[in-house]
C-alpha positions in Angstrom: -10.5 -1.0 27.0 -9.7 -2.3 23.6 -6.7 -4.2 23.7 -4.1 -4.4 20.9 -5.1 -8.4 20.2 -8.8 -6.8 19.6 -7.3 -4.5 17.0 -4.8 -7.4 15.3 -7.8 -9.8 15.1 -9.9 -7.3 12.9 -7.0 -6.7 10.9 -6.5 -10.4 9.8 -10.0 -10.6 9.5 -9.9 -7.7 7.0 -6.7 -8.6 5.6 -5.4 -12.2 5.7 -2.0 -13.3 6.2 -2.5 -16.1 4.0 -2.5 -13.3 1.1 0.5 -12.1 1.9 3.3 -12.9 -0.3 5.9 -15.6 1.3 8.9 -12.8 1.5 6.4 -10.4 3.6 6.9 -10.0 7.4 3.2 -9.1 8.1 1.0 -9.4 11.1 2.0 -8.0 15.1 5.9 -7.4 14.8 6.2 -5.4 18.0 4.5 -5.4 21.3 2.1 -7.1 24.1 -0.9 -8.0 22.7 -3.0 -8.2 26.1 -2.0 -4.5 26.2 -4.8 -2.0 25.7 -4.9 0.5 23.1 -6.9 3.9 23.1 -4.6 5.7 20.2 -3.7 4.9 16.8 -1.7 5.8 14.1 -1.4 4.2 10.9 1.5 5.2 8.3 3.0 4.1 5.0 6.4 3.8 6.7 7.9 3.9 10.0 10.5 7.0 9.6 12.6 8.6 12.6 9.7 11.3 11.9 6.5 8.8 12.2 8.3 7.0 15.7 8.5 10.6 16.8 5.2 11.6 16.1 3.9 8.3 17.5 5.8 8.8 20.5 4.9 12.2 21.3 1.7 11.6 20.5 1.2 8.8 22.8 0.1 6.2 20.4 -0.4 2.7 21.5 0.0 0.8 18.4 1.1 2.5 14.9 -0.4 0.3 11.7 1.9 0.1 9.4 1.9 -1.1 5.5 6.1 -1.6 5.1 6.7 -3.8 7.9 9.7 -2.8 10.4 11.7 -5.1 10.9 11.4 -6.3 7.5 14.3 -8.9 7.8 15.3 -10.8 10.6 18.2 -8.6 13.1 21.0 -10.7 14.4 21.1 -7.4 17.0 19.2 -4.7 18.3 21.0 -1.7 18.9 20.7 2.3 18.2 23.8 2.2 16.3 21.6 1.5 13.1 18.4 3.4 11.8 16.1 0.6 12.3 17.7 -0.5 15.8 17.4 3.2 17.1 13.5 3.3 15.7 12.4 0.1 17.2 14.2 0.6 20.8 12.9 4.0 20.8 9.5 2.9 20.3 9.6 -0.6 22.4 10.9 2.1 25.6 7.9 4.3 24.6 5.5 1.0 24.9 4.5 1.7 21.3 3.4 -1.7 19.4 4.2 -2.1 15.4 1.7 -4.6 13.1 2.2 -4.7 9.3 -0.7 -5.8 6.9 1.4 -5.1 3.6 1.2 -7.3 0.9 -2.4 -8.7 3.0 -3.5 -5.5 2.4 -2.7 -5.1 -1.1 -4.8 -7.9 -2.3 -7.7 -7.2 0.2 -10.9 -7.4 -1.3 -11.2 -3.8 0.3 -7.4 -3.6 0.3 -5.0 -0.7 -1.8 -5.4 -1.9 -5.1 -9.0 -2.6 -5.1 -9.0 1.1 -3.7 -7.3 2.1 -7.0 -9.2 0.3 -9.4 -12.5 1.5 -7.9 -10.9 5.5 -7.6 -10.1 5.2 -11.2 -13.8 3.9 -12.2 -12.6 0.4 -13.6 -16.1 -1.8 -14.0 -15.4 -5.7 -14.4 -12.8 -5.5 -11.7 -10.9 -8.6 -10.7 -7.2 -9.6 -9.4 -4.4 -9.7 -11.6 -3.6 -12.6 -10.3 -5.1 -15.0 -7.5 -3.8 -15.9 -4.4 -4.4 -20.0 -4.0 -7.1 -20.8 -1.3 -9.0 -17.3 -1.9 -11.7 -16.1 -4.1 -11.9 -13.2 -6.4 -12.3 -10.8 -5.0 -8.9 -11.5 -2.9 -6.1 -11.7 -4.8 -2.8 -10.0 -6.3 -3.0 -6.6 -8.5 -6.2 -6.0 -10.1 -7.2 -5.4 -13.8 -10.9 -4.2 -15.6 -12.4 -2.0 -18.0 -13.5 2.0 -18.2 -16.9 2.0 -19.3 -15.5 4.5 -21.6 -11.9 4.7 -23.4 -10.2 7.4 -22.7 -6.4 8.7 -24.2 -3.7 8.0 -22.4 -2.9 11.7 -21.7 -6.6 11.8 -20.4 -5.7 9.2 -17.7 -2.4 10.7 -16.8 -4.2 13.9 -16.0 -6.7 12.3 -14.0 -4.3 10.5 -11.7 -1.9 13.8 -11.3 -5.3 15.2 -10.4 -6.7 12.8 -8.0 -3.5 11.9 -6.2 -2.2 15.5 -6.4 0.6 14.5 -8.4 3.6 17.2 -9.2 4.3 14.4 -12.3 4.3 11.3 -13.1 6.8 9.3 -15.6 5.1 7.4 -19.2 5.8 5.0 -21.5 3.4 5.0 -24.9 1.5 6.8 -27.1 -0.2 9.7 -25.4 -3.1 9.9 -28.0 -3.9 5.9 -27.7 -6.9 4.8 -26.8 -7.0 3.1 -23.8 -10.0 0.8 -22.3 -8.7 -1.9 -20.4 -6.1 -1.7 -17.8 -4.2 -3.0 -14.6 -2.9 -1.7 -11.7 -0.8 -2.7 -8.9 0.8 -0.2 -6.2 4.3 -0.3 -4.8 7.1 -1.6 -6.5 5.2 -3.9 -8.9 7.2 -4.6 -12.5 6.9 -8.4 -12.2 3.2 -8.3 -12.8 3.8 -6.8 -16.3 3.9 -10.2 -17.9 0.4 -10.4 -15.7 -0.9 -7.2 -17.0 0.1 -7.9 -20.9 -1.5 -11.7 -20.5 -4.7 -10.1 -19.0 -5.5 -8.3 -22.2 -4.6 -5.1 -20.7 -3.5 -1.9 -22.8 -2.2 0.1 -19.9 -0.7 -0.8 -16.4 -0.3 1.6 -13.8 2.1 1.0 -10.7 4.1 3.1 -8.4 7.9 2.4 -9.2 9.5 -0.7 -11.4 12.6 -0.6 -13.3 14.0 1.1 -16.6 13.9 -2.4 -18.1 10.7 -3.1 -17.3 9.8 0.5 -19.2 11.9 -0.8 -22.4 9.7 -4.2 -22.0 6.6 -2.7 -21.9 7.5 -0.1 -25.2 8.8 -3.0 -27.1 5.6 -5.6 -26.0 2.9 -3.0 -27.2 1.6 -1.8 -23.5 1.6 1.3 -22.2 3.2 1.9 -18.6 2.5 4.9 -15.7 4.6 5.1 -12.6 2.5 7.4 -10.1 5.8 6.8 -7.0 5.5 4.4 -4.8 5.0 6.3 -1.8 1.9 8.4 -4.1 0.2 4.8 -5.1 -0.2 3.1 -1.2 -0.5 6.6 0.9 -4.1 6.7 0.3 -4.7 3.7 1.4 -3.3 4.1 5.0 -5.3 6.9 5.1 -8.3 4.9 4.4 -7.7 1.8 6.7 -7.4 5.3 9.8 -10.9 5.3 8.4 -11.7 1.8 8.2 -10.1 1.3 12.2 -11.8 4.5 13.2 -15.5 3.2 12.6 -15.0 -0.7 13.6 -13.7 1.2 16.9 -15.8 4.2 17.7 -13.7 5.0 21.0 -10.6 4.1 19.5 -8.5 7.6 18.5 -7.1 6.9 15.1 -5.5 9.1 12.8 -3.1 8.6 9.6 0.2 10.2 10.6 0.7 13.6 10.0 4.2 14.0 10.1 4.9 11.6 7.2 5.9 13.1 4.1 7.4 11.4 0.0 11.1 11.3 0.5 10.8 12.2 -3.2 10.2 15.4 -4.6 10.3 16.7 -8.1 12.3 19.8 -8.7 
């Protein structure tokens, strides 16, 4: 049988630690590695919904991007949210590894997913990671082989990513050619994105000010949600596990759903 240290050396091999950012918890957080593994579920976030799907489901080890625990616990208890999901899940025998921010700046990893879904040519990292080549590093930034109108590239996101709405900052007529893009929560790479040459970033979430910076520096901004910009890619790297391990049963979770909804 495949065992779970089979499935976490693939995953460092496909996305190294050594990309991951130096706040991350990434890599086997819960679990036996000599234990063997037939079912897997890969999710954005562990919820009380995802354990419980994991759970009933009999899952062995759950891939997940947002690492839980994320900070260290000075106790483990069920009178806390993450407490309850972790002991439910260490009773259950179910095993937790985080790629995250590794998987991120994978050279197959979310945002290279992103750039490549949105037809970018002359793609490269926003920013490198030291020790790794292009093309391994932080964000990514290129060019559409044809300019298209902000509005234009709204549209095709809410399309693609089946989008209810997205939020905007710019000129919805401008011209747009080169851009950036970095999923999650990623505002700091602005100053990246405006130093690249960029005309447009794109991220999930980032901060009103980071909005008012970006109007009043001349670039234009698209939030797409957080949970909208990394959910594909979980449902890719089900893919990814499901052909490195033909007998493995691997599935992104069903049950998860954006605790966000427009109304």
């Amino acid at each position: 049988m495949i065992s779970i240290a089979d499935i976490c050396r693939f995953l460092e091999e496909f996305a190294p630690r050594g990309l991951a950012a130096d706040w991350d918890n990434v890599g086997l957080l819960v679990g036996d590695r000599q234990e063997g593994a037939s079912r897997v579920m890969t999710c954005l976030t562990i919820t009380p919904a995802v354990a419980a799907e994991a759970i009933r489901e009999r899952v062995e080890l759950i891939v997940a991007h947002h690492p839980l625990p994320f900070r260290p616990l000075s106790r483990l208890t069920t009178d806390e949210p993450t407490g309850k999901i972790l002991w439910q899940l260490i009773r259950a025998g179910v095993a937790v590894y985080s790629p995250h921010t590794s998987f991120d700046s994978a050279a197959d990893g979310i945002n290279q997913q992103l750039a490549a879904g949105l037809e970018l040519v002359e793609i490269e990292p926003l920013t490198p990671v030291a020790g790794f080549d292009s093309p391994q590093g932080i964000g990514r930034r290129g060019r559409l082989t044809t300019p298209r109108s902000l509005s234009a590239i709204a549209e095709q996101l809410k399309t693609q990513w089946s989008l209810d709405g997205l939020f905007l900052t710019g000129d919805v007529t401008r011209s747009i050619s080169r851009v950036a893009i970095a999923c999650g929560s990623a505002g700091d790479l602005l100053s990246a994105a405006i130093d690249a040459g960029s005309e447009l970033f794109i991220t999930g979430e980032a901060r009103l000010h980071t909005a008012y910076e970006a109007e009043a520096r001349g670039i234009a901004l698209l939030l797409v949600g957080h949970y909208a910009s990394e959910r594909p890619g979980v449902e890719r790297l089900s893919a990814v596990l499901a052909q490195q391990f033909p007998t493995l049963a691997v599935w992104a979770s069903r049950d998860e759903r954006d605790p966000l909804v427009w109304v």
